[in-house]
VEXZA-636358 format. One line per 2 residues: number of its first residue (from 1); for each residue x, y, z of C-alpha. Coordinates in steps of 0.25 Angstrom, whole numbers. Layout:
# VEXZA-636358
NUM) X,Y,Z | ...
***
This chain:
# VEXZA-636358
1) 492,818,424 | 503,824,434
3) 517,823,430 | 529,828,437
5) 538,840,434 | 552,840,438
7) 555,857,438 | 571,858,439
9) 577,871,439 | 590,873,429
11) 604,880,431 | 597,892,425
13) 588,894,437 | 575,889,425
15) 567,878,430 | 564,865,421
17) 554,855,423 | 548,841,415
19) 541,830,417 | 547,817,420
21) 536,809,414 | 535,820,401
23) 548,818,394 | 553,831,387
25) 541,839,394 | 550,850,401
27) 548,867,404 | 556,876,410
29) 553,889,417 | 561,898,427
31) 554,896,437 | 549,882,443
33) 533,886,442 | 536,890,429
35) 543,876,424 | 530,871,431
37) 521,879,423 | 529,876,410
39) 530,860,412 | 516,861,415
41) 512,866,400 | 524,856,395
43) 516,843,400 | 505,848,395
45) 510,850,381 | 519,839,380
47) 507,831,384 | 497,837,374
49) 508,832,364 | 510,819,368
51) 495,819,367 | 494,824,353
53) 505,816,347 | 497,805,355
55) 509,799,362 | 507,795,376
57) 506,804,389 | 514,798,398
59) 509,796,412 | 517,802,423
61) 524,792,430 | 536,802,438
63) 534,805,454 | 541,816,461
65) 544,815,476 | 553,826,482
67) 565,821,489 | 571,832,502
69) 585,828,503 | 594,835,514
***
């Protein structure tokens, strides 16, 4: 499954990311390959505990498109 990852950088100059179709699945890092790297274990883990809990995975259902506005 592919989900998409929203990476925003804070006021502090850290980045965060999460998954829109993963509630509460976030990770930060201080730069934004490193929030990538880090989201990338979170949806793993928060996965494997939906799966050990037995809840349902949800599906990924978000779409990203990047819009150039001048």
């Amino acid at each position: 499954m592919e989900y998409v990852v929203v990476i925003e950088k804070a006021p502090d100059g850290s980045y965060s990311a999460y998954v829109p179709d993963l509630p509460g699945c976030v990770a930060c890092g201080d730069s934004p390959e490193e929030a990538a790297t880090e989201i990338g274990q979170a949806v793993r883990l928060h996965i494997e505990s939906l799966r050990s809990h037995q809840e349902p995975v949800p599906q990924p259902t978000a779409r990203a498109v990047t819009i150039y506005a001048a």
